[in-house]
C-alpha positions as CSV (number, residue, x, y, z in Angstrom):
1,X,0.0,0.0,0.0
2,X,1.2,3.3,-1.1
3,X,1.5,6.2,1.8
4,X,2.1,9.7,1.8
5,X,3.7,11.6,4.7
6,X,3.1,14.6,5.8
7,X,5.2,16.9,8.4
8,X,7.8,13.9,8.2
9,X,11.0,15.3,10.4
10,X,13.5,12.4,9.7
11,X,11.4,10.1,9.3
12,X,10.6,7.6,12.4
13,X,6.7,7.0,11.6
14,X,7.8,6.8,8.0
15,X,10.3,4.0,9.1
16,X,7.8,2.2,11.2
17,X,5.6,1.5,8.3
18,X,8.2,0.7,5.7
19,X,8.9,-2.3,8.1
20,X,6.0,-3.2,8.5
21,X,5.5,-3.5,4.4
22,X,3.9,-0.2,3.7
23,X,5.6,1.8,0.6
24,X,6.2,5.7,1.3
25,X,5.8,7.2,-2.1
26,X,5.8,10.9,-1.1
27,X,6.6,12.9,1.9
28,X,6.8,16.2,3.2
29,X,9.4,18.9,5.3
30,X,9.7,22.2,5.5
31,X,12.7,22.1,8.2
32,X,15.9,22.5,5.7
33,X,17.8,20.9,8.5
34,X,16.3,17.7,8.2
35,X,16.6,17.6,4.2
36,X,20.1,15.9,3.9
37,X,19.0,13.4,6.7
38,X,15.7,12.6,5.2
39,X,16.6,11.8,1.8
40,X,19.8,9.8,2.6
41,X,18.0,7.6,4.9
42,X,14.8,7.3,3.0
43,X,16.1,7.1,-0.7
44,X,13.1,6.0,-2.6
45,X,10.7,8.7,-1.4
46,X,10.4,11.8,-2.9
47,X,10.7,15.0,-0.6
48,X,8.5,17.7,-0.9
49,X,10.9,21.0,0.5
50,X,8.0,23.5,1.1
51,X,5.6,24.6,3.8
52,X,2.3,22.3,3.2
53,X,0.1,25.6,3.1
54,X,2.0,26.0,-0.3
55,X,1.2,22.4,-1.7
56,X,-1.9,22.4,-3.4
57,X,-4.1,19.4,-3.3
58,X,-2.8,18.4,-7.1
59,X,0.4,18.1,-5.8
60,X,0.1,15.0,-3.5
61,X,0.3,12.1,-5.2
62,X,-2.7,9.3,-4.8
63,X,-2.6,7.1,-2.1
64,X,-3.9,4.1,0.4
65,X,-2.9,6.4,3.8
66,X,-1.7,9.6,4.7
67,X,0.4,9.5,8.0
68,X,2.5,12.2,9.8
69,X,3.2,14.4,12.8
70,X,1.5,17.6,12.7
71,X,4.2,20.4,14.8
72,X,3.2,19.7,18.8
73,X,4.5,23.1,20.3
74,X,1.4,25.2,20.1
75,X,0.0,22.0,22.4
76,X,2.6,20.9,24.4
77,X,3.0,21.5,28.5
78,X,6.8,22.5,27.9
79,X,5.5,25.0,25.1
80,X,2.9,27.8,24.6
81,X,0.2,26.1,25.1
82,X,-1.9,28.0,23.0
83,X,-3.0,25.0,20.8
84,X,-5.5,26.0,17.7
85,X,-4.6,29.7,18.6
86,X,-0.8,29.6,17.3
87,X,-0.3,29.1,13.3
88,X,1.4,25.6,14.1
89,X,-1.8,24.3,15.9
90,X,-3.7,24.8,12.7
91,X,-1.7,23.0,10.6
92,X,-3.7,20.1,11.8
93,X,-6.4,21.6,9.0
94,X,-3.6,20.8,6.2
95,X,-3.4,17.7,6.9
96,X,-7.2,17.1,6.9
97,X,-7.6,19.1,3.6
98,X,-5.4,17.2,2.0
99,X,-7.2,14.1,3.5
100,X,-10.7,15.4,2.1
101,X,-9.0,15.8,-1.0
102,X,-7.4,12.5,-1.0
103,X,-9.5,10.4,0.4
104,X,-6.9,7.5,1.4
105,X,-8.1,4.5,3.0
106,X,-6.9,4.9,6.4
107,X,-4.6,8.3,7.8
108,X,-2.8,8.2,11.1
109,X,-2.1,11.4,12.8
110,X,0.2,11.9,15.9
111,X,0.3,14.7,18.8
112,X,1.7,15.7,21.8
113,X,-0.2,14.7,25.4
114,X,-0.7,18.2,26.1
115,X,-3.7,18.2,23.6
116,X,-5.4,16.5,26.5
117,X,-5.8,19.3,28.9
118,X,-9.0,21.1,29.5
119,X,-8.1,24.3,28.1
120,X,-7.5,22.4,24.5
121,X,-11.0,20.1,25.2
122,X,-12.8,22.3,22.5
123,X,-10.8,22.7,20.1
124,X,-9.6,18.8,20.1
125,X,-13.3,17.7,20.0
126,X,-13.3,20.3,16.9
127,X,-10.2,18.7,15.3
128,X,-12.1,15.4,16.0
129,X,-15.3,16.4,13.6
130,X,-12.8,17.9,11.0
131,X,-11.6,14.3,10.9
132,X,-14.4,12.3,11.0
133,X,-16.6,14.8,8.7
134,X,-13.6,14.6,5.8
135,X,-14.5,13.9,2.3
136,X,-17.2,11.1,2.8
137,X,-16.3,10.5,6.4
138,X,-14.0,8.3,8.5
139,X,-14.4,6.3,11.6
140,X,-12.3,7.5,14.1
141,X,-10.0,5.9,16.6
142,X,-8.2,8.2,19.5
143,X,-6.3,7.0,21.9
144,X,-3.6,8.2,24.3
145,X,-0.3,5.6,24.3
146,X,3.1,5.4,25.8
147,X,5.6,4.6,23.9
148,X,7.1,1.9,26.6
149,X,4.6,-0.7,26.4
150,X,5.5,-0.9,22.3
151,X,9.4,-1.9,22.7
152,X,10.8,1.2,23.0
153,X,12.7,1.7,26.2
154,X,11.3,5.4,27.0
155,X,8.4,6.9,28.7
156,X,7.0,8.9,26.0
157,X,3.1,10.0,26.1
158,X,1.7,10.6,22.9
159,X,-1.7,11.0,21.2
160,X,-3.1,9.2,18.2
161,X,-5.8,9.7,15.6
162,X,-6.3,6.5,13.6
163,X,-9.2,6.7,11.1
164,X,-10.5,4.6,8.1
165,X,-13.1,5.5,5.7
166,X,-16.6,4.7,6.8
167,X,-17.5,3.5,3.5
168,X,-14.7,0.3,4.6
169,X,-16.8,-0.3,7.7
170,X,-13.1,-1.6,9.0
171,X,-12.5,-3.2,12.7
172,X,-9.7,-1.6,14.7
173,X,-8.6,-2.2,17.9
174,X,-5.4,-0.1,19.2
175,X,-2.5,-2.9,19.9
176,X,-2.8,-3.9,23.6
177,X,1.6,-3.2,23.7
178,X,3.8,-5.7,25.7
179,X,3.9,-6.5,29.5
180,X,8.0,-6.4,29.1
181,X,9.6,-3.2,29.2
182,X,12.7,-3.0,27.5
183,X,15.9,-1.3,29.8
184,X,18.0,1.6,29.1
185,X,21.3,-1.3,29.5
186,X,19.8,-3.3,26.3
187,X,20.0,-0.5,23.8
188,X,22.8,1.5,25.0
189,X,24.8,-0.6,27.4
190,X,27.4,-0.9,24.7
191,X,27.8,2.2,24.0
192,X,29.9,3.8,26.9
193,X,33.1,3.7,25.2
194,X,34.6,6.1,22.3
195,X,31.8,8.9,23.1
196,X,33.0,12.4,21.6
197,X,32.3,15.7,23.2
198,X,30.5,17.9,20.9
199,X,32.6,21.8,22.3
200,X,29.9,24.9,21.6
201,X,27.7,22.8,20.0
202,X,29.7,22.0,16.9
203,X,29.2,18.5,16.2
204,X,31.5,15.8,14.5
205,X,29.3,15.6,11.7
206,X,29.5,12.2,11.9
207,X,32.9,12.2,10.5
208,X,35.5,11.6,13.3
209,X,32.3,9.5,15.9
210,X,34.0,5.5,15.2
211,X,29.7,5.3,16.3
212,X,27.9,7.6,14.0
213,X,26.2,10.5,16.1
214,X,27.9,9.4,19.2
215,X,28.9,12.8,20.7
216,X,26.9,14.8,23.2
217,X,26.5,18.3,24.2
218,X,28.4,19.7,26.2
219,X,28.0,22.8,28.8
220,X,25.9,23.8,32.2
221,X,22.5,22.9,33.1
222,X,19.4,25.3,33.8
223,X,18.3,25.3,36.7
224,X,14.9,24.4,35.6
225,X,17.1,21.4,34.3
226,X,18.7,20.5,38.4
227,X,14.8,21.3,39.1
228,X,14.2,17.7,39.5
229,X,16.0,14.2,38.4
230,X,17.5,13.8,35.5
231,X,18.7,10.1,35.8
232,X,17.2,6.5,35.0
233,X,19.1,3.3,36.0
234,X,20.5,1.0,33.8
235,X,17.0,-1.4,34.6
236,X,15.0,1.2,34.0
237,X,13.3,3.2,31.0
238,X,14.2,6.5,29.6
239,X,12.5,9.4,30.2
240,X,11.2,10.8,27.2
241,X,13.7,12.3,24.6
242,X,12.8,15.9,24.1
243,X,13.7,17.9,20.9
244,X,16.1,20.4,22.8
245,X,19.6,19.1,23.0
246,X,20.0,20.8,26.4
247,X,17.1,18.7,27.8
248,X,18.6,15.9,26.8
249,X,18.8,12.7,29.6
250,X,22.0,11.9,31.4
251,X,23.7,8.7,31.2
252,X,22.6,5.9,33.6
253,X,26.3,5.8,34.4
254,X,25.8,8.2,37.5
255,X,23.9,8.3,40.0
256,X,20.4,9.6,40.9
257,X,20.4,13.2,41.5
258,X,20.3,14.3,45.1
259,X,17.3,15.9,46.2
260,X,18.2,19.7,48.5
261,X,14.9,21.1,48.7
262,X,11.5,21.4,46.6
263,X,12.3,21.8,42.8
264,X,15.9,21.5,43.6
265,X,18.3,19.2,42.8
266,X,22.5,18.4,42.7
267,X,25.2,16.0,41.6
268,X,26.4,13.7,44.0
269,X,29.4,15.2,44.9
270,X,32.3,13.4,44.2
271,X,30.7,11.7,40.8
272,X,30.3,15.2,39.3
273,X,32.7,13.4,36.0
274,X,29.7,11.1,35.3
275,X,26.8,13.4,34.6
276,X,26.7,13.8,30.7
277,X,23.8,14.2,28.4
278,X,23.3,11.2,26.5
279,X,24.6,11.1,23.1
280,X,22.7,11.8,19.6
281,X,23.5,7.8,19.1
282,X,22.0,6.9,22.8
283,X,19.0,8.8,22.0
284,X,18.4,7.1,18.5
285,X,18.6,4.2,20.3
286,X,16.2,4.8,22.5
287,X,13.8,6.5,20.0
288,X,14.2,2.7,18.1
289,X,16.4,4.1,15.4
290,X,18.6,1.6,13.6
291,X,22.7,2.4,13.8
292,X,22.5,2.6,9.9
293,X,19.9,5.9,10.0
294,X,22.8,8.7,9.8
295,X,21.9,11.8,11.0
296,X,23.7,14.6,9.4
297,X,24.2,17.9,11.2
298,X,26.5,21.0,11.6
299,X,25.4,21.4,14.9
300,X,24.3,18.7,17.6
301,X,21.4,20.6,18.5
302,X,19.8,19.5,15.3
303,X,20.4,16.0,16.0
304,X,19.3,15.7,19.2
305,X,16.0,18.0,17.8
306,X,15.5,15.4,14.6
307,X,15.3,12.5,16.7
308,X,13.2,14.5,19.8
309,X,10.4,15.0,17.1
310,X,10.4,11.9,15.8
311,X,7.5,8.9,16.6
312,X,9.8,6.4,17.8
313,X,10.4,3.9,15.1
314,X,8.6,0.6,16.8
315,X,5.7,2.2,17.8
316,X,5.1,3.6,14.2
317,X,5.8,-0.1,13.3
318,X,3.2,-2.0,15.6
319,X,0.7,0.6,15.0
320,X,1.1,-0.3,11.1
321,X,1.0,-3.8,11.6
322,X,-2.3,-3.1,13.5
323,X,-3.3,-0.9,10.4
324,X,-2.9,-3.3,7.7
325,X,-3.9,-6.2,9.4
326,X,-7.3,-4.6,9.7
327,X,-7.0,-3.2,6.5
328,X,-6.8,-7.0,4.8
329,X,-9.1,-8.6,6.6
330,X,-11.7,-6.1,5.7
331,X,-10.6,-6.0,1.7
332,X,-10.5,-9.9,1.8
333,X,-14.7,-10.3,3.1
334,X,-15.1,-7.1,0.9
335,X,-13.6,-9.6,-1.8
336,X,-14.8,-12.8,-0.9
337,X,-18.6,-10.8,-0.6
338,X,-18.1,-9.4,-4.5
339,X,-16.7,-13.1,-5.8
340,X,-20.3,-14.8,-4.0
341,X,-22.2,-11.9,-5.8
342,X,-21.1,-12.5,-8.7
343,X,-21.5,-16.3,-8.6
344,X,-25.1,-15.8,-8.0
345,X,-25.7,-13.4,-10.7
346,X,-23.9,-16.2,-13.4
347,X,-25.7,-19.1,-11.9
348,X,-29.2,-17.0,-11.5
């Protein structure tokens, strides 16, 4: 089945799907950051490079799904929170234009957490009809999921709007995820060695990491940062991978932060020299990213931001699987039914 993506970043839903058999035909990013890594990783999609309030509905090419990431600042607890109010919160009506227009078999779209709180209850119920009410309608599926009952060893709240055309009458049931958690020590334990320090942001650019991307940022924390801690053990989970490179996780190699007072925190003196960030690499990692994606950059900050906006790559995949196992059932009895039909009309 042919997909097109919209508001694709580098590409981690786009991945998901391709394992799981989907075909991504045609995708879509305005960030110029994330060109070079998008279309060395994803080589047999074509990239649309401008903003999708320029692409007219002509432009997109025909298609079984439309999947993508609309941008989650306007809704987000760390951001604005103004929602439908900023210019970025109504992007969401792009993507369901070119969804009317369309009229794909199924479309996934994915948000931020923060589109949950009351103060965003209208207009989410509003983005809801949009969806449902597009072209000849779609049965809609919304659920909230965290990314660590999916394989992917991080905390990570997100939102999802799964639909399917009505005409389909399809039945979809969000995957139940896994009782096993996977720890932070399966996916990066091997990767303590040969780390690079990235000095005023200037990354390696990949070109002098032995790992590609495995260099961190270096330089002070906010105190909003020592505001609480910033550690997970080895047998734990991640917490979630933000898009700022100075929010970025430290490395299960120290110790938990020591608690001083309310909204205050400190190193444990003494193990000062193992508080780092975790690299671009340890945060691909986490996010599911295979060691093959490259991410190209001039400065880290774009890394770690590429791979903090990303749907981490196994979630994306089970939630395909779940999509096109839904998908064949239904288009097998829709099958089966027009095979019997016309048996019966050629024996009358």
């Amino acid at each position: 089945m042919k997909i097109v993506s919209l508001f694709s970043g580098a590409g981690g839903l786009d991945l998901g799907f391709s394992k799981a058999g989907f075909e991504i035909i045609w995708a879509n990013e305005y960030d110029k950051d994330i060109w070079t890594t998008f279309e060395k990783n994803h080589p047999n999609t074509f990239l649309d490079k401008r903003s999708i309030t320029q692409i007219s509905n002509e432009d997109v090419p025909e298609c079984d799904g439309i999947i993508g990431g609309p941008p989650c600042q306007s809704w987000s607890e760390a951001g604005s929170l103004r929602g439908i109010e900023d210019n970025r919160g109504q992007l969401f009506f792009d993507f369901i234009r070119l969804l009317q227009a369309k009229q794909p078999y199924f479309f996934l779209a994915e948000n931020v957490s923060g589109m949950l709180l009351l103060r965003h209850k209208d207009a989410l119920e509003n983005i809801k009809n949009h969806f449902r009410n597009a072209g000849i309608g779609y049965d809609l599926h919304f659920k909230l999921l965290n990314a660590k009952d999916f394989d992917v060893p991080q905390d990570r709240k997100r939102i999802f709007f799964i639909g399917f055309r009505s005409d389909l009458n399809v039945n979809f049931q969000f995957p139940a995820g896994f009782k096993k958690q996977i720890c932070l020590k399966d996916v990066i334990g091997d990767l303590t060695e040969n780390v690079l320090v990235a000095k005023n942001g200037k990354g390696a650019n990949n070109g002098n990491c032995e790992i590609p991307n495995h260099e961190y940022m270096d330089g002070g924390f906010s105190s909003m940062f020592m505001s609480r801690n910033r550690v997970r053990g080895w047998d734990e989970v991640s917490f979630t991978i933000q898009a700022g490179a100075r929010h970025a996780p430290l490395h299960p190699q120290a110790p938990k932060m020591k608690l001083i007072e309310q909204n205050k925190r400190e190193f444990v003196k003494g193990k000062e020299s193992l508080y780092r960030r975790l690299s671009v690499r340890e945060c691909a990692r986490i996010q599911t990213f295979p060691d093959d994606f490259i991410f190209h950059y001039d400065n880290i900050s774009t890394g770690y931001k590429m791979i903090g906006n990303a749907v981490p790559v196994n979630l994306a995949y089970h939630l395909a699987e779940e999509i096109k196992k839904s998908l064949e059932n239904r288009i097998s009895k829709m099958n089966t039914k027009i095979i019997e039909e016309e048996i019966t009309v050629q024996h009358g």
